[in-house]
Each structure stands twice: as structure tokens, then as C-alpha cells.
ZAMARDO-80203 format. One line per 4 residues: their letters; for each residue x, y, z of N, C-alpha, C. Coordinates in pm, whole numbers, plus 50000, padded with zeros to 5 digits. Atoms other than C-alpha are relative to their C-alpha. Layout:
BEGIN
a> X Y Z X Y Z X Y Z  ...
***
This chain:
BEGIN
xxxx> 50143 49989 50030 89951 72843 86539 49955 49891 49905  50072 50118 50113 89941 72634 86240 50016 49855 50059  50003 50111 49907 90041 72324 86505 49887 50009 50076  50147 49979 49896 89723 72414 86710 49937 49948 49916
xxxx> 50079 50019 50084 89552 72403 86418 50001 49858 49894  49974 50149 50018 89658 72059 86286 49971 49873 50099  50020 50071 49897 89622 71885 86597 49878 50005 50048  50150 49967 49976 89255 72037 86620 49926 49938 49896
xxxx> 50031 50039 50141 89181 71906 86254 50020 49863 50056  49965 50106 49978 89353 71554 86358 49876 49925 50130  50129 50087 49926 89106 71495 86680 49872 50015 49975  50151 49978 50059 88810 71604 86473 49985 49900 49883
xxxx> 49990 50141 50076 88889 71305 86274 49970 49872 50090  50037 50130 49919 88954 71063 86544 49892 49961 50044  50171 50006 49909 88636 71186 86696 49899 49943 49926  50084 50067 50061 88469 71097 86390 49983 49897 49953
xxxx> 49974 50178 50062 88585 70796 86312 49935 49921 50099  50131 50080 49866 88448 70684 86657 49906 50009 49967  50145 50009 49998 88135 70811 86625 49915 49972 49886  50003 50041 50128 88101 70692 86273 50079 49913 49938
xxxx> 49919 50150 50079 88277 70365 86227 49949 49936 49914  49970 50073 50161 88282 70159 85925 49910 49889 50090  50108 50104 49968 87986 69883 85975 49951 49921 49918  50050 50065 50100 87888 69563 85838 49804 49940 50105
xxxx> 50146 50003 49904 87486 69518 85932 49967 49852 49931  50072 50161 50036 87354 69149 85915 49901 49981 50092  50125 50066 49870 87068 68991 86037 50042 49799 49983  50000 50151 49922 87048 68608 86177 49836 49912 50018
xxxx> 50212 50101 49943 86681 68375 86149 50085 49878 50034  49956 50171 49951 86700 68050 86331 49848 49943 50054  50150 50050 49960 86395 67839 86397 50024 49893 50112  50010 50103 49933 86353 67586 86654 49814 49949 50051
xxxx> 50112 50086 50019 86060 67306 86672 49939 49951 50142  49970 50031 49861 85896 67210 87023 49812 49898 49987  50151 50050 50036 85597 66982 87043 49915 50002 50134  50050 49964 49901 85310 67085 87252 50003 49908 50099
xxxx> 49995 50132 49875 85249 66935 87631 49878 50098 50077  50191 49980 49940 84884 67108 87724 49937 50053 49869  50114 49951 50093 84622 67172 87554 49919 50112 50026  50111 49843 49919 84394 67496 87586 49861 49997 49927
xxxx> 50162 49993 50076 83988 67466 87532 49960 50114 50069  50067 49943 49975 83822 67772 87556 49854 50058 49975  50120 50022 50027 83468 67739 87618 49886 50102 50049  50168 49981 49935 83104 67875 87731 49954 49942 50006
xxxx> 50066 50065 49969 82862 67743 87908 49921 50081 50014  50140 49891 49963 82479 67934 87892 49939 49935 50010  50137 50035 49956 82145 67927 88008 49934 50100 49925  50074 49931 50078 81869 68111 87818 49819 49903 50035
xxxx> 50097 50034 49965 81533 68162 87948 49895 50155 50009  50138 49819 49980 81211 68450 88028 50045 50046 50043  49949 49950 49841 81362 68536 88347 50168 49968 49985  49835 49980 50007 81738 68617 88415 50017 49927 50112
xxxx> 49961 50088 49933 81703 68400 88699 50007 49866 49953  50015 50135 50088 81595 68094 88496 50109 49945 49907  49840 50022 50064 81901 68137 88279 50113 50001 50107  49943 50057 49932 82086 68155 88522 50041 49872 50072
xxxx> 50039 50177 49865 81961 67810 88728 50092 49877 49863  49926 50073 50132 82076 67680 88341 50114 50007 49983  49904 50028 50048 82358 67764 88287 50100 49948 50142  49964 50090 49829 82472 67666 88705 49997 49839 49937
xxxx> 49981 50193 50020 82407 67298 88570 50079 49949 49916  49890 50081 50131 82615 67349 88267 50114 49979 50049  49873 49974 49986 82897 67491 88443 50014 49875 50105  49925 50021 49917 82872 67268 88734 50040 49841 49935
xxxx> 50002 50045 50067 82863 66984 88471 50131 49971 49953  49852 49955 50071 83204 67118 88325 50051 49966 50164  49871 50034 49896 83373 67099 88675 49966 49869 50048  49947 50157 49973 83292 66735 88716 50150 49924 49938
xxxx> 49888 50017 50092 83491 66694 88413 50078 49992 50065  49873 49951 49944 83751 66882 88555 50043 49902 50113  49968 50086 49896 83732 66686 88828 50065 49860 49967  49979 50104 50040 83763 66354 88638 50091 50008 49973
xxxx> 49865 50031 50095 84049 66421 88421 50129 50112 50113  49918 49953 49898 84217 66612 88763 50064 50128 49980  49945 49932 50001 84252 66913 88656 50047 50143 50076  50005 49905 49932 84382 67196 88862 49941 50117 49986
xxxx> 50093 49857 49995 84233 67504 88996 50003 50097 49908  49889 49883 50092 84503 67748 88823 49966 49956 49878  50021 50018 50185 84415 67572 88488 49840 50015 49977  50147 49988 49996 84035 67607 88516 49944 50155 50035
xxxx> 50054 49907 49929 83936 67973 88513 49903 50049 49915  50068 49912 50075 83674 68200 88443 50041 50132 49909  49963 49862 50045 83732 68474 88181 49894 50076 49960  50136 49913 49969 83395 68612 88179 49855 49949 50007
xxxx> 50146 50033 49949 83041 68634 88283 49905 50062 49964  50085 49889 50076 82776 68807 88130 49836 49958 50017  50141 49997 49987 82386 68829 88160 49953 50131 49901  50036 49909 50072 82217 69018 87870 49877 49955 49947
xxxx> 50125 50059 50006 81883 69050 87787 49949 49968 49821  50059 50043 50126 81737 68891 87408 49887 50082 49953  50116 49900 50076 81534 69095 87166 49954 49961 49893  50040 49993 50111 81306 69086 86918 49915 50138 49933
xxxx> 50040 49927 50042 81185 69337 86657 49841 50015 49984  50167 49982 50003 80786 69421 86723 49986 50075 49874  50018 49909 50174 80698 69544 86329 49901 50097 50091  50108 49940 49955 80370 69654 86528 50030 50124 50059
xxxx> 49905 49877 49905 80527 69918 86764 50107 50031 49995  49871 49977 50047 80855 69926 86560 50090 50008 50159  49883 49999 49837 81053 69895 86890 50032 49844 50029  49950 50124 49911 81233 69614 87053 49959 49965 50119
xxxx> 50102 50058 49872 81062 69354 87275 50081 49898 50011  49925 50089 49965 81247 69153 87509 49927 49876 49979  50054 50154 50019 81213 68772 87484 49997 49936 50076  49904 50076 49848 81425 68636 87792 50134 50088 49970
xxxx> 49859 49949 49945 81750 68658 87890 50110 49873 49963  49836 50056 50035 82113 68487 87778 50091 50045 50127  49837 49994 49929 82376 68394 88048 50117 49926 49950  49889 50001 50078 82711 68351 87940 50101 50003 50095
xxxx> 49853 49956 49898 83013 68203 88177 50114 49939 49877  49865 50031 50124 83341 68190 87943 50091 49947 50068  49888 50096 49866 83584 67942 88087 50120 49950 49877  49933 50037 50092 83902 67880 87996 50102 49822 50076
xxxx> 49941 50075 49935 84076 67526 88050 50143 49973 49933  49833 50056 50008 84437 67396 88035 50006 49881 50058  49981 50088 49924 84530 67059 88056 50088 49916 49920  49931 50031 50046 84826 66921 88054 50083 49842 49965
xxxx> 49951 50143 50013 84845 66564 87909 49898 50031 49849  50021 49956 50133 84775 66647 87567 49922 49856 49912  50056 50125 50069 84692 66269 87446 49813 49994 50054  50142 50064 49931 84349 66304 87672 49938 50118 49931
xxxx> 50075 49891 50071 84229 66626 87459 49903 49922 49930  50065 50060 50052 84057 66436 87250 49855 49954 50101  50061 50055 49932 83853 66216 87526 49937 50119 50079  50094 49849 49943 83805 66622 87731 49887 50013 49943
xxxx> 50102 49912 50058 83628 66749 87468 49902 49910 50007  50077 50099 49986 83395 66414 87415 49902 50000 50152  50043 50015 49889 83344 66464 87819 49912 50104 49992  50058 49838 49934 83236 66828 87814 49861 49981 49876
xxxx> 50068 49965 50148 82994 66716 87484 49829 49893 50052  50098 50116 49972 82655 66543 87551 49890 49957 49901  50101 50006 50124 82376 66405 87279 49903 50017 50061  50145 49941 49971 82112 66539 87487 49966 50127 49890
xxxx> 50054 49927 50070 81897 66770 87298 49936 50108 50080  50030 49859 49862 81831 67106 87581 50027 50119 49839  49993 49850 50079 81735 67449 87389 50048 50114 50082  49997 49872 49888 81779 67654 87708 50118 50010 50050
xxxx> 49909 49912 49918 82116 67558 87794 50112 49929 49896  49956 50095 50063 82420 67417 87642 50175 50027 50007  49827 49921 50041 82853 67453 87583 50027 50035 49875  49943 49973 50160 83008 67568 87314 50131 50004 50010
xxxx> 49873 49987 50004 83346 67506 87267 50096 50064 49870  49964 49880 50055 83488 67804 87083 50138 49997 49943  49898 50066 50064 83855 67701 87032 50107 49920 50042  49895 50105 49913 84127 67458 87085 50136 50080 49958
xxxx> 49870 49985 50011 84498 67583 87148 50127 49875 50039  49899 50028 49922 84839 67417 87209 50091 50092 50032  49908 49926 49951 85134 67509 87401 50077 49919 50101  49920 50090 49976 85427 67378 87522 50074 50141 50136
xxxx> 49912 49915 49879 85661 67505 87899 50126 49977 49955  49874 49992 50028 85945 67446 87675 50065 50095 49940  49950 49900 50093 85973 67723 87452 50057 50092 50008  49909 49893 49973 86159 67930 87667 50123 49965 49961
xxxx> 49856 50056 50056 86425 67690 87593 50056 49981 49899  50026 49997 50148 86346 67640 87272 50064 50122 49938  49992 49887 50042 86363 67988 87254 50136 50067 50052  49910 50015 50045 86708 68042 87361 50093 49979 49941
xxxx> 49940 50078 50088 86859 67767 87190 49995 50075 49824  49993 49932 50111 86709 67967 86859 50075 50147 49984  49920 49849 50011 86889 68293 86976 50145 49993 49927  49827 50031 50030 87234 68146 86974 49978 49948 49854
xxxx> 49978 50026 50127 87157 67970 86651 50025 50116 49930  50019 49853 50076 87059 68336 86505 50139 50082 50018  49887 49879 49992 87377 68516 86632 50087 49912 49910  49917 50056 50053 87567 68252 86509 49964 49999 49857
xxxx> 50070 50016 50134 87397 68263 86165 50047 50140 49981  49960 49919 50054 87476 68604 86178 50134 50052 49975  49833 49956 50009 87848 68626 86292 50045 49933 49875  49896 50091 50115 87945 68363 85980 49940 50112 49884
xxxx> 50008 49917 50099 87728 68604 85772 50130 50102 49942  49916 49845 50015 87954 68925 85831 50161 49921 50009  49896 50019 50009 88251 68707 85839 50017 49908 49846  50004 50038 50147 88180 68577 85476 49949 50166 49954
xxxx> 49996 49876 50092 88102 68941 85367 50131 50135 50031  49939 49955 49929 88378 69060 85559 50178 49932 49896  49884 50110 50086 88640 68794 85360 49962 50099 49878  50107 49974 50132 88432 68881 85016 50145 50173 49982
xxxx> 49964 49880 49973 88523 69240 85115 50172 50039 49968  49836 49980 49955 88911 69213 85188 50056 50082 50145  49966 49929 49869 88842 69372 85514 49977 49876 50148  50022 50080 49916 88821 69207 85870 49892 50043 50117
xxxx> 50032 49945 49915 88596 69243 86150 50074 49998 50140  49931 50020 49888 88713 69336 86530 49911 49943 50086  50110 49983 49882 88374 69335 86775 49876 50048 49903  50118 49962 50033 88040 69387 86801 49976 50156 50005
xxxx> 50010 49848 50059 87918 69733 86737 49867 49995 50060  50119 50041 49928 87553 69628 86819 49854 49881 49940  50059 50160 49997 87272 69351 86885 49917 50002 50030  50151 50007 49907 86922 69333 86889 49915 49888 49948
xxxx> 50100 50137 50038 86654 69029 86841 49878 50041 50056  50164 50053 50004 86311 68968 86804 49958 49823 50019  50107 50110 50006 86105 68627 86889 49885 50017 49981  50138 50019 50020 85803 68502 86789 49938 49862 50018
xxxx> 50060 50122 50017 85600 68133 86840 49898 50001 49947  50133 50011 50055 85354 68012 86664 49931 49886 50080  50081 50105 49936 85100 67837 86899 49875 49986 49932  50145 50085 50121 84870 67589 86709 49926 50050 50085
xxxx> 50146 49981 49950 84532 67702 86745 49920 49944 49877  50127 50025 50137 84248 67550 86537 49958 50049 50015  50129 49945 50078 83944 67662 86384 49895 50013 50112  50109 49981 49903 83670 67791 86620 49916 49905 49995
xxxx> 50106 50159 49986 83441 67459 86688 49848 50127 49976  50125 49933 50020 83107 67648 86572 49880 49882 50065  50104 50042 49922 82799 67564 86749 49958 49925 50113  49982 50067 49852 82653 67416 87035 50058 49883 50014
xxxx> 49938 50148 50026 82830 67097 87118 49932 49873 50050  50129 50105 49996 82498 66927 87239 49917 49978 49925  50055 50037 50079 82371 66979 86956 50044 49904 49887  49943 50072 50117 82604 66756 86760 49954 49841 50060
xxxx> 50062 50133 50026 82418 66456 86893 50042 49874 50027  49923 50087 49969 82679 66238 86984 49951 49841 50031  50058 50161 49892 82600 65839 87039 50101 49939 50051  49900 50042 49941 82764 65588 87196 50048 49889 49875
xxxx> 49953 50101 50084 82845 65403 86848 50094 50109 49898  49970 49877 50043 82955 65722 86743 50234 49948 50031  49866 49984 49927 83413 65767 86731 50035 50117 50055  49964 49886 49915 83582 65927 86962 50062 50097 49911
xxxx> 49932 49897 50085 83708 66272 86873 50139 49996 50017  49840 50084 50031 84066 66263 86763 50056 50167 49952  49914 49874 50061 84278 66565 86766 50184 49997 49998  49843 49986 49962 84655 66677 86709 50036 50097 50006
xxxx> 49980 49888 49973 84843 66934 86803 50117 50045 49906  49882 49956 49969 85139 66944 86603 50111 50020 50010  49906 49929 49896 85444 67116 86670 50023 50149 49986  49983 49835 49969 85506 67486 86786 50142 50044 49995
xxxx> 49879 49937 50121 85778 67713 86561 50019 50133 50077  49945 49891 49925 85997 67931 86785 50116 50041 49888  49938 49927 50114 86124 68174 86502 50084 50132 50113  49913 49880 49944 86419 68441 86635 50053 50064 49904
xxxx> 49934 49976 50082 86557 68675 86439 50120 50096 50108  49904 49894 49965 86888 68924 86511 50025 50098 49911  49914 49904 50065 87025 69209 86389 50115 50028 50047  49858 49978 49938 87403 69267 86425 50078 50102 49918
xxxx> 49947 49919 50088 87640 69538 86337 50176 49957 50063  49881 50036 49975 88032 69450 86335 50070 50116 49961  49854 49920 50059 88307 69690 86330 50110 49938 49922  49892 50048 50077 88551 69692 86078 50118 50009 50056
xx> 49851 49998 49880 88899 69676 86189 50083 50107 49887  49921 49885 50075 89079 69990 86063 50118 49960 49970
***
């Protein structure tokens, strides 16, 4: 009996030792650097008028205006899309009859472009910009992003750095210790990039007047910070 009972005591140990092994927990950051290769402008183009057709006919000239561009600097379909469209009507406050009295109407197409030769950003925006002086219709270019098709690689390359940042960890606290590790125990990661974006371009961009003695606009993008981290847990070696 008392052999039953020893041998029942003994795998209620083993069992726990499994399911409660001895663990050293580290984490792993690794960064890697990637420099953008498109650019992202995302703009509007409106019309504003009495009539919701009239804004409309306006902002048709802005947009079709913008796809010359596009056309010029070749940019594809897939990089040229709409992300919204809107028609809403303008108000003003009548003191007289305390109520709201329409004025006209605001159309609103939101377009987003991508294009990938990053040195011609500069010269885009200049294209899409005109020193005419129009109240009724105009672009606004809202903000500039980069972004690079490398950062998946990028973003590998920072994983392995991270594990490896973490295995020398636990094998310097592991020395330290007087103990050794055997295996992994377990492994999880996070990424993150940081894609440059500037500052929202405020206001219309026909209204900035542009001449032709005027310099060109001059932007940079850069470079984009593929941060990984890990967490790792190592078994100790009994």
C-alpha cells in the first residue's frame, strides 16, 4: 500500500514539473530602416454652387483635371482611386426666422493617389496645383504619405534580429544564473512600421497662387522604421 502510495506522490511531481517548468522570460526589439519607393497624396476635388447640379459640373472639371495628371506622370488605374463622394447641402443661420437657410450645395470626390517614383512627388503635387483664382471649385490636398514594397522584408529580417537578441539575452541570464537552458518553451512577436506621413497641407491649393517664377515644391520622404519585438520563454534544463 505504502508503494502505491509513493509511486502516486512521485507522478504527481513529474506531472508538475511538466506543467510548471522552471522559465526564463525575455523579450527581443530589433529595428530595421527601409527607404520609401511611392508616395501617397490624398486629395479632394469640389465644386460648390446654388444648385447641386452646378457643383457638380465643378467639381467634373476638377476631377477630370486630376486625371490628366495622372495621365502625364502614367499613373495606373489601381493607384488612382476614389475613396469617397459626397454631395451635401450648405447652410446659413437666418437670425430672422431663427432656422437654417440653404445657400447651395458642396460636392466632394476624395481621391486617393499612389505613385511610385517618389523623386516626381514633388513636381505631382505642383501639377495637381494651379494659380488660378476659382471660388466654386478647387483641390485640396489633405496629406502626403510614404511607403515602401519592401517592408515585408524588412520586416522579417527584424524578426530574426529580435529572436536572436533574445536567445543571447536568456543565455547571459541563464550563465549569470548557474543554470542552462534546453529549448524553447514559447514565442510570440509583435510588428509595427512607421509610415512617414506629413502634416495635412491645409487649404485650397489654388488658392496658394502659384507663378511661374515661383520654386518648385520640394519634398522628402525619409526613411520607414520596421520595429519587431518578441517575447520568449526558455526552459531550464533540470
Amino acid at each position: 500500500m505504502k508503494i502505491i502510495i509513493l509511486i502516486s506522490t512521485l507522478l504527481s511531481v513529474f506531472a508538475f514539473a511538466n506543467t510548471n517548468p522552471q522559465l526564463i522570460s525575455v523579450n527581443g526589439f530589433a529595428e530595421r530602416s527601409v527607404d520609401p519607393n511611392m508616395v501617397i497624396l490624398n486629395l479632394e476635388s469640389f465644386g460648390k454652387a446654388q444648385t447641386a447640379k452646378a457643383a457638380q459640373e465643378y467639381q467634373a472639371k476638377e476631377y477630370n483635371r486630376i486625371k490628366s495628371v495622372i495621365e502625364k506622370y502614367k499613373i495606373k488605374k489601381d493607384d488612382f482611386t476614389t475613396e469617397n463622394y459626397s454631395i451635401n447641402p450648405e447652410y446659413i443661420y437666418d437670425q430672422k426666422t431663427q432656422n437654417n437657410k440653404i445657400t447651395g450645395y458642396r460636392v466632394v470626390h476624395q481621391i486617393k493617389i499612389t505613385h511610385h517614383k517618389t523623386d516626381e512627388a514633388g513636381g505631382l503635387i505642383d501639377a495637381l496645383t494651379s494659380n488660378a483664382k476659382i471660388e466654386s471649385s478647387g483641390i485640396n490636398i489633405q496629406s502626403i504619405s510614404w511607403d515602401s514594397d519592401k517592408k515585408s522584408a524588412a520586416a522579417s529580417l527584424a524578426m530574426i534580429d529580435a529572436v536572436r537578441s533574445a536567445k543571447d539575452k536568456a543565455e547571459n541570464l541563464a550563465k549569470a544564473a548557474g543554470v542552462k537552458i534546453k529549448n524553447v518553451y514559447l514565442i510570440s512577436h509583435n510588428s509595427s512600421s512607421d509610415m512617414v506621413v506629413r502634416p495635412q497641407m491645409e487649404g485650397r491649393m489654388k488658392s496658394m497662387a502659384f507663378d511661374s517664377s515661383a520654386a518648385s515644391t520640394s519634398v522628402s520622404g525619409g526613411q520607414i522604421k520596421i520595429k519587431t519585438e518578441v517575447l520568449m520563454q526558455f526552459e531550464i534544463a533540470q
